[in-house]
Rosetta silent file (secondary structure, phi, psi, omega in degrees, C-alpha in Angstrom):
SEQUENCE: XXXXXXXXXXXXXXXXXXXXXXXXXXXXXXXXXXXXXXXXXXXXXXXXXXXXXXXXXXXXXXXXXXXXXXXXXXXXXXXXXXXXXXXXXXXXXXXXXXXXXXXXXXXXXXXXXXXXXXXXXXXXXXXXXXXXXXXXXXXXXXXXXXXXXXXXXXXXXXXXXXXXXXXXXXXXXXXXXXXXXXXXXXXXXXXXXXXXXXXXXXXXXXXXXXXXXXXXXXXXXXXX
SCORE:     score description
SCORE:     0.000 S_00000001
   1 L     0.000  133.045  167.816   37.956    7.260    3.447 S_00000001
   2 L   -52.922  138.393  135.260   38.137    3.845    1.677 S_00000001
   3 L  -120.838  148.690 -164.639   38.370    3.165   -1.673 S_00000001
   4 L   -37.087  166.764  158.403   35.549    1.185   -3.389 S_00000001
   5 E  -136.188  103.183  159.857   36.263   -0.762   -6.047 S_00000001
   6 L    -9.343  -32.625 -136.628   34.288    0.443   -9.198 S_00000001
   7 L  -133.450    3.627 -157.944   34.580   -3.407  -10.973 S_00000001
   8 E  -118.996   82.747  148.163   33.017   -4.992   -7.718 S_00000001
   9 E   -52.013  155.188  143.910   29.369   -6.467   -6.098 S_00000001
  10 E  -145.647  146.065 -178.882   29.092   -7.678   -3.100 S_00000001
  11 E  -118.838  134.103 -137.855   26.033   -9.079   -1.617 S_00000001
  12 E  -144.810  117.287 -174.042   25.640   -8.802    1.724 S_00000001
  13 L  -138.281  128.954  170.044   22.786  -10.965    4.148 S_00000001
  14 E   -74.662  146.294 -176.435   22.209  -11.572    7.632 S_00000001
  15 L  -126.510  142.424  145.841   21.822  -15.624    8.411 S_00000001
  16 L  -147.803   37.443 -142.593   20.077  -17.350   10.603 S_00000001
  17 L  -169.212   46.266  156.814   18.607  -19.612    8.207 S_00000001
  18 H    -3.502  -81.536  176.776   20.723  -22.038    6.451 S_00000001
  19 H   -69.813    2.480  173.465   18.522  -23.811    4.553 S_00000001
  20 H   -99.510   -4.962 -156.033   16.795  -20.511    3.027 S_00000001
  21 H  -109.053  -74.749 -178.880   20.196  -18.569    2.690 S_00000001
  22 H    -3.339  -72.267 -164.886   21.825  -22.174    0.693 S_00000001
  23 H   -52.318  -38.795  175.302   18.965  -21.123   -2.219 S_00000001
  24 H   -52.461  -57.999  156.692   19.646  -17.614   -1.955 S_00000001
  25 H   -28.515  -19.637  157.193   23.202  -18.492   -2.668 S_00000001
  26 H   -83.679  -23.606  177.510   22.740  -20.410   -5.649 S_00000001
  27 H   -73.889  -57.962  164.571   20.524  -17.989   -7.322 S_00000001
  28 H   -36.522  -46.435  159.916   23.339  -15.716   -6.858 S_00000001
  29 L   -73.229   10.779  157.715   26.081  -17.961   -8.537 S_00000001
  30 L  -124.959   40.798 -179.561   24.309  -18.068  -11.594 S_00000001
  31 L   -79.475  152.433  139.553   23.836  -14.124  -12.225 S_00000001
  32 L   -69.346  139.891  176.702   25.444  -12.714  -15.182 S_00000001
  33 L  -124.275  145.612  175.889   27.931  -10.001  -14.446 S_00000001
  34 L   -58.668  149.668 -157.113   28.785   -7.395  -16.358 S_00000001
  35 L   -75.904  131.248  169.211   31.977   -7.911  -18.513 S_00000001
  36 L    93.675    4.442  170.001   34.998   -7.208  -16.119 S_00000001
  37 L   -80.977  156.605  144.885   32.912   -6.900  -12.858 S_00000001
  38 E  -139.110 -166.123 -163.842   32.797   -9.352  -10.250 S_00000001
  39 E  -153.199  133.320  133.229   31.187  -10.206   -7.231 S_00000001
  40 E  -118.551 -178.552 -156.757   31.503  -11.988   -3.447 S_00000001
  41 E  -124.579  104.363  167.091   29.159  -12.844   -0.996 S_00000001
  42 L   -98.964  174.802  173.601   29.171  -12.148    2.535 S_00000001
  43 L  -136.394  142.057  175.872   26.844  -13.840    5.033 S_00000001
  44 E  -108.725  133.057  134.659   26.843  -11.868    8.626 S_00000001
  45 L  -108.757 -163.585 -155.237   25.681  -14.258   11.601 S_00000001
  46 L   -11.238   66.706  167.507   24.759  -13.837   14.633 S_00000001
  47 L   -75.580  155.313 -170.175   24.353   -9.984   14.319 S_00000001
  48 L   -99.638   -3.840  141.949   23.073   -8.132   17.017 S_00000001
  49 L   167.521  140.822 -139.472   20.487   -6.506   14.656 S_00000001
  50 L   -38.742  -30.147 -162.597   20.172   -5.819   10.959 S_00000001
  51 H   -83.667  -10.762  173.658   21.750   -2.498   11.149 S_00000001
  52 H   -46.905  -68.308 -175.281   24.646   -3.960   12.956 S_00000001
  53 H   -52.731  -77.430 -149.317   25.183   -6.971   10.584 S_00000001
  54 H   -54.055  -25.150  147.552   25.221   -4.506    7.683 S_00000001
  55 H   -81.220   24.380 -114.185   27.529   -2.328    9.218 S_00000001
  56 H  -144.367  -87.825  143.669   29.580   -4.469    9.588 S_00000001
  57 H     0.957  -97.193 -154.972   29.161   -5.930    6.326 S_00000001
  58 H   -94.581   41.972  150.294   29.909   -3.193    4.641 S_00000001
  59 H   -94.136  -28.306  175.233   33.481   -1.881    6.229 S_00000001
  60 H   -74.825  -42.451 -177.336   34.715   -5.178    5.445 S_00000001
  61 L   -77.305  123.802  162.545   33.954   -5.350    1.858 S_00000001
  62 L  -107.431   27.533 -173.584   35.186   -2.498   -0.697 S_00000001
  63 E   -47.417  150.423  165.167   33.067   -3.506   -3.566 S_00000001
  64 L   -67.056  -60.089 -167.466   31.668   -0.135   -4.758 S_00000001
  65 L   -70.273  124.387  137.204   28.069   -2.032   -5.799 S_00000001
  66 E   -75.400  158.698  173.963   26.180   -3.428   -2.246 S_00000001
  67 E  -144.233   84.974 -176.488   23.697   -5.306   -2.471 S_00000001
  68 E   -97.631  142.551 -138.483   21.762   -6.277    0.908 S_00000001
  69 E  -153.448  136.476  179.820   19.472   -8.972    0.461 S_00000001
  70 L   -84.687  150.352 -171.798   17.172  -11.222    3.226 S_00000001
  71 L   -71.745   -6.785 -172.678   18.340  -14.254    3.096 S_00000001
  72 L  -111.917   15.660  179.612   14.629  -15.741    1.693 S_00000001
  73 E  -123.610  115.001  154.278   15.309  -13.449   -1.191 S_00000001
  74 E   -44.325  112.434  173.443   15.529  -15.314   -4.584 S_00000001
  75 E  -119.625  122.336 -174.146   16.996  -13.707   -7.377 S_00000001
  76 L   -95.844   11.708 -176.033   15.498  -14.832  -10.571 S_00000001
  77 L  -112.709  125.393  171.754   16.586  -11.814  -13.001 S_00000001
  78 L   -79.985  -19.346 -163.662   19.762  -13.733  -14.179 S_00000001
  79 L  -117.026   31.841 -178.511   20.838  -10.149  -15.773 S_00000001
  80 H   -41.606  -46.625 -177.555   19.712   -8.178  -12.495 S_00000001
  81 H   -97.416   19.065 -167.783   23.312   -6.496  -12.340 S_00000001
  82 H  -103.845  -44.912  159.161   24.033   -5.209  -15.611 S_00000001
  83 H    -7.142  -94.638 -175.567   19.822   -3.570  -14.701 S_00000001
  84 H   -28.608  -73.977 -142.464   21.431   -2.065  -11.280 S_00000001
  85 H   -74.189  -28.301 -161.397   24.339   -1.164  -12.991 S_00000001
  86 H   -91.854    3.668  155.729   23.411    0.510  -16.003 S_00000001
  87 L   -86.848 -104.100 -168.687   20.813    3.355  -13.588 S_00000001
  88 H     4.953  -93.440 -155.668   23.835    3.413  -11.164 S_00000001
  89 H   -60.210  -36.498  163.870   26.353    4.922  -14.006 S_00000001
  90 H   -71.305   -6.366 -162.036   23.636    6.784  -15.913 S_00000001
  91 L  -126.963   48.404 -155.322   22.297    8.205  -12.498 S_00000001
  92 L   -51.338  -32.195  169.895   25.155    9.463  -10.721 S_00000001
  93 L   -84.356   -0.671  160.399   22.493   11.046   -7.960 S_00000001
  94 E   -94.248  132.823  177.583   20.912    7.725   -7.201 S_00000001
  95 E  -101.213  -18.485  160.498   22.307    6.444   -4.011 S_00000001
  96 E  -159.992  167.924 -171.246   19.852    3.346   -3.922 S_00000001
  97 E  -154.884  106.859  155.533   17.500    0.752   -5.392 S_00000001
  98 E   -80.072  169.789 -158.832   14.898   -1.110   -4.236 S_00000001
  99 L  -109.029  -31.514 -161.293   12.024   -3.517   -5.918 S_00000001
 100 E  -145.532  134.199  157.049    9.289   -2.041   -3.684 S_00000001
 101 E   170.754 -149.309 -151.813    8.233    1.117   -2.013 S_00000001
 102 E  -131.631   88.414 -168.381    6.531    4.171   -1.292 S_00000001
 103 L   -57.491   -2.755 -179.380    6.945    7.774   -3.414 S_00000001
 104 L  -157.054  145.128  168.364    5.561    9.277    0.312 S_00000001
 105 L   -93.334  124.303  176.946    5.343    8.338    3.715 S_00000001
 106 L   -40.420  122.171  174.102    2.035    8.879    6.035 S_00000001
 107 L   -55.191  -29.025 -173.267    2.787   11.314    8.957 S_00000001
 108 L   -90.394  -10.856 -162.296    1.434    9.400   11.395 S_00000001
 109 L   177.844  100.431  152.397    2.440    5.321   10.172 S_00000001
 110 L   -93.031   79.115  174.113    5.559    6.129    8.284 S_00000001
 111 L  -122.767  129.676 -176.154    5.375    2.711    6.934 S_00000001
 112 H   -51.656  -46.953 -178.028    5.991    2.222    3.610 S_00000001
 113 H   -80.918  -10.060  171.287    3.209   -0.550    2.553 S_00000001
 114 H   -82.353  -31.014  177.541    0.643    2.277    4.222 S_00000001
 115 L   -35.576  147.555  149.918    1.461    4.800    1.671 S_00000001
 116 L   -95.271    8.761  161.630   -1.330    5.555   -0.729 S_00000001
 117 L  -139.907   53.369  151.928    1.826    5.856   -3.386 S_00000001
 118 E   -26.721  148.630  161.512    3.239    2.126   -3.379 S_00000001
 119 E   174.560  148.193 -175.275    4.942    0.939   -6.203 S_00000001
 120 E   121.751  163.898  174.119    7.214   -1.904   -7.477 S_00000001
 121 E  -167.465  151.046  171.091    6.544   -6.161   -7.286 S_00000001
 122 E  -134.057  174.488  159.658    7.973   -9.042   -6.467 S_00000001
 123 E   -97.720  158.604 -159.240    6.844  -12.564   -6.463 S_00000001
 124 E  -150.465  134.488  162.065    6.162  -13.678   -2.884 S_00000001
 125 L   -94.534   58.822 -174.034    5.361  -17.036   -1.164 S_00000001
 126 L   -84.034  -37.468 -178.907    3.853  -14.628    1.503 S_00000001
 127 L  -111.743  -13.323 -172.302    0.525  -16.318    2.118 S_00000001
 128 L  -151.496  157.369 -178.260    0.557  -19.642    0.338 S_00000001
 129 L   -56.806  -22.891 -144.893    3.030  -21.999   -0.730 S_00000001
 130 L  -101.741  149.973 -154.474    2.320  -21.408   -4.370 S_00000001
 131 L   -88.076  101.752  179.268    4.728  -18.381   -5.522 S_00000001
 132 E   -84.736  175.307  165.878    2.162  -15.279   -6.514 S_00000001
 133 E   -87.014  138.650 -150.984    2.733  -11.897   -7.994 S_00000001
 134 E  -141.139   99.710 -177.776    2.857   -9.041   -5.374 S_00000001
 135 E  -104.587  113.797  173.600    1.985   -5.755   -7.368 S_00000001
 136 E   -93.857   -8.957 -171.697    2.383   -2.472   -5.484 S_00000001
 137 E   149.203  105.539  170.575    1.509   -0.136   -8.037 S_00000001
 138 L   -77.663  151.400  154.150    3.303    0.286  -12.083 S_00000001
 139 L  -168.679  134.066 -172.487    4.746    3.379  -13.653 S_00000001
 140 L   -20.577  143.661  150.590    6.233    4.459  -16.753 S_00000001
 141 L   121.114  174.856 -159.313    9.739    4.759  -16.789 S_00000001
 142 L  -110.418  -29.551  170.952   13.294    3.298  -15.879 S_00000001
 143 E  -151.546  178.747  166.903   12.589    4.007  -12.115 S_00000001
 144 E  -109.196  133.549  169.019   10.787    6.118   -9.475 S_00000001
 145 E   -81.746  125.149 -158.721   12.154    8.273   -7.027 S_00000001
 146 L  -113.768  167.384  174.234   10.479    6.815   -3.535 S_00000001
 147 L   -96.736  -23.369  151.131   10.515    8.311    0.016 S_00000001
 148 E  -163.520  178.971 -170.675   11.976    4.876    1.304 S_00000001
 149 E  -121.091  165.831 -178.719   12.336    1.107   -0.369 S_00000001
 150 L   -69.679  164.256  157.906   11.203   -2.304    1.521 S_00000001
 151 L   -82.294   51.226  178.457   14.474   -4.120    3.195 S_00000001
 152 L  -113.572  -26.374 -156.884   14.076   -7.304    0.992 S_00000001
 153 E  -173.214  131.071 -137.484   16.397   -6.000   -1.345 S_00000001
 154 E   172.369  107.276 -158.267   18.505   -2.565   -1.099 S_00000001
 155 E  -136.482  130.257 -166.022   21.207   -2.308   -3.728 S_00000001
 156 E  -134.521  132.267  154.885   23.804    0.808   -3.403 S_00000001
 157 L  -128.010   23.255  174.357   26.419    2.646   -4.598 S_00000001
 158 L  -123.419  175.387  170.972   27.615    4.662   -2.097 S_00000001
 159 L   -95.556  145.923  139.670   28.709    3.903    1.619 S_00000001
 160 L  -118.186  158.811  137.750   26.421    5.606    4.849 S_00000001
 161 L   -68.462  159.237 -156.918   26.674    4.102    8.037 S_00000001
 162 L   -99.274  114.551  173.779   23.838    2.213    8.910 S_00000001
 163 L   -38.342   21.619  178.345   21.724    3.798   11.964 S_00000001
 164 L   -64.227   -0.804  160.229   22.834    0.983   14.760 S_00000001
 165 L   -79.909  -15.982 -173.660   22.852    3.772   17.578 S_00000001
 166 L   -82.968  -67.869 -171.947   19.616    3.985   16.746 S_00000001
 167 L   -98.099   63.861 -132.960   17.836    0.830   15.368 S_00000001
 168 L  -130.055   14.465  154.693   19.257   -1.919   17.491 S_00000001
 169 L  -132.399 -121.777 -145.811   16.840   -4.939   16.482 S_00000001
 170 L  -134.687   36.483  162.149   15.365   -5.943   12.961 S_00000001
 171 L  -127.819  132.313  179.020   13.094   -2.964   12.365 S_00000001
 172 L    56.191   27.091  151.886   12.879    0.304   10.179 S_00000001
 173 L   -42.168  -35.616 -174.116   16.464   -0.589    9.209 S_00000001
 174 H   -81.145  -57.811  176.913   15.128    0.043    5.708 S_00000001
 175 H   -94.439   36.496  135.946   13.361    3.053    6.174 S_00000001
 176 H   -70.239  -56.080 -162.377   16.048    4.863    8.268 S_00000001
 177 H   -80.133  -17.092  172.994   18.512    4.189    5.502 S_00000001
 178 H   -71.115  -22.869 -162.048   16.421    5.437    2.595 S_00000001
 179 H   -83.381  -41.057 -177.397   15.485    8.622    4.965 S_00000001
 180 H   -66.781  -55.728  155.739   19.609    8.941    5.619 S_00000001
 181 H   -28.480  -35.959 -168.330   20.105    8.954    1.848 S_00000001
 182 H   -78.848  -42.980 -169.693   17.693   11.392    0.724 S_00000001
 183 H   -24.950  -51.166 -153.116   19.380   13.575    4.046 S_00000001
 184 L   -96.672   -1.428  153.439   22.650   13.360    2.468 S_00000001
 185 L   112.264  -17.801  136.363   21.296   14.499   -0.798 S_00000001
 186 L   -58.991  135.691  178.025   20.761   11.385   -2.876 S_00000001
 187 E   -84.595  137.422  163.593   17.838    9.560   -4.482 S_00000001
 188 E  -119.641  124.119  172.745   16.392    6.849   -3.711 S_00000001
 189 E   -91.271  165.307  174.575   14.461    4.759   -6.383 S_00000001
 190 E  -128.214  153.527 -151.034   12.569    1.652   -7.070 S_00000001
 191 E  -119.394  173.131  171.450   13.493    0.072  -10.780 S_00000001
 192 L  -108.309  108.651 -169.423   11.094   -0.479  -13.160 S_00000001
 193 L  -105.886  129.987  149.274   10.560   -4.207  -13.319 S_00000001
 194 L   -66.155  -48.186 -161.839    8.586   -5.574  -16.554 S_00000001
 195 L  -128.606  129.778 -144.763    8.755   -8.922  -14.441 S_00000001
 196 L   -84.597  144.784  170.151    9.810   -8.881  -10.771 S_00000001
 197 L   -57.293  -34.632 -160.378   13.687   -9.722  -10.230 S_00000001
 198 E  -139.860  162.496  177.665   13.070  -11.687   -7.176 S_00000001
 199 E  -109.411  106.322  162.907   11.248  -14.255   -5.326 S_00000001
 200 E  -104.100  128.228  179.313   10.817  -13.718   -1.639 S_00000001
 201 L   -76.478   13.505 -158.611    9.950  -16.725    0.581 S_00000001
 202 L   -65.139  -40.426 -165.192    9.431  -15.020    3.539 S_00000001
 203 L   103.864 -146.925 -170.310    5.858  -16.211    4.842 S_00000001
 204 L  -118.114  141.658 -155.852    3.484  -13.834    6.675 S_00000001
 205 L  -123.206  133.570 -164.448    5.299  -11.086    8.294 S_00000001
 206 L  -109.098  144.655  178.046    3.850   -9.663   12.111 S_00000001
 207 L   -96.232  112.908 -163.393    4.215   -6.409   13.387 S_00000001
 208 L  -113.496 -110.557  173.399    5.081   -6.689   17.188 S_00000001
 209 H   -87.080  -62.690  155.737    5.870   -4.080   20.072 S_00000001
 210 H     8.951  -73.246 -152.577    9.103   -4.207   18.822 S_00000001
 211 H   -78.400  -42.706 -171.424    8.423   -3.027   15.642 S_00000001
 212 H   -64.840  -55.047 -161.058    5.577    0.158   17.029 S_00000001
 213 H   -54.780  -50.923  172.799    8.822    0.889   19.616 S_00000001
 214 H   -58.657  -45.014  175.382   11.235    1.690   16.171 S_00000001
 215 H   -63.491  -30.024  162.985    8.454    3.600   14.415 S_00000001
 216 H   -65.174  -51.555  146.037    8.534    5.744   17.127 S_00000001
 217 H   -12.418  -49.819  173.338   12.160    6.018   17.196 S_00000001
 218 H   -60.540  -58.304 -173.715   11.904    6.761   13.454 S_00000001
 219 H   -58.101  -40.928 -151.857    9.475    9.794   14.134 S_00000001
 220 H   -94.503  -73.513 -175.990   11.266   11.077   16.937 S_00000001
 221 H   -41.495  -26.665 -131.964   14.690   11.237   15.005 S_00000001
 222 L  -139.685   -5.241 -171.659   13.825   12.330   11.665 S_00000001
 223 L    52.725   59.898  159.282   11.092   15.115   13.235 S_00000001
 224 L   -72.303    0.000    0.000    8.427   13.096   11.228 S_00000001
């Protein structure tokens, strides 16, 4: 097995988006890092579908911390990784951290945003230009332990492989890997934001056959 390096980020995105990944990238070069940490940046193109890219991703890179991030994702908490870092080291059983999710998934529409126990925000240019606040639901506390996190933002400190026998376009990458975490015996959380870390630019996001084809996939693997 490799080994990580302990003193190490790495942020890890698929591109196909230049001019949206360029911003991401600059928000990124002005984070503060914790003293004696560092960080690079991969960019995957032309992956053959998120779960691909990220595996990909992360065998090249032995940073300990991951961080996989959409490329439309802003990060505006300049002290986001000393956050990450200081639940990491205190939390030796959290295996990830997300911004947004769901403490339970529906049997029927395991989709995270379906849940009736959302929780987490970001700000989002999802419907209008102008950047709003995107509230899923507050609670007390330094985080929540969720049944999976959104893919916008998915920050780690362990390795899995990434479900690409499985998941083989650009859906329920996210909630495979939170359900493959919990499997293996780790928590997965959502942080406790006073003020959301990030800005996502994404626009308004469509569900298509695609996407119906994975949730089944999801169900059928996991006995959901």
């Amino acid at each position: 097995m490799k080994k990580l390096d302990d003193s190490k980020f790495c942020f890890i995105s698929c591109v196909n988006d230049d001019f949206f990944y360029d911003e991401c990238q600059l928000y990124l070069q002005h984070l503060n890092f914790p003293q004696g940490m560092c960080g690079e940046i991969v960019a995957v193109r032309d992956a053959k579908s998120m779960t691909a890219g990220y595996q990909a991703a992360m065998e090249a890179s032995d940073a300990k911390y991951k961080i996989y991030l959409h490329q439309d994702v802003f990060v505006v908490n300049k002290n986001i990784l000393h956050e990450l870092l200081m639940l990491f080291r205190h939390n030796p059983r959290i295996g990830m951290i997300g911004v947004a999710g769901a403490a339970t998934l529906n049997a029927d529409r395991p989709i995270w945003w379906k849940s009736n126990s959302m929780c987490g925000k970001v700000y989002s240019k999802r419907y209008t230009e102008a950047i709003q606040l995107e509230s899923f639901g507050d609670f007390f506390g330094r985080f929540r332990r969720v049944a999976a996190i959104d893919g916008l933002f998915m920050a780690t400190q362990y390795d899995l492989p990434w479900r690409s026998d499985l998941f083989t376009d650009w859906h329920f990458y996210d909630i495979s890997q939170s359900r493959e975490f919990v499997e293996h015996g780790y928590e997965v959380v959502v942080a406790g934001q006073e003020i959301p870390w990030l800005v996502h630019d994404c626009g308004v996001v469509r569900m298509d056959n695609s996407y119906f084809a994975n949730m089944e996939i999801f169900k059928k693997h996991y006995q959901w």
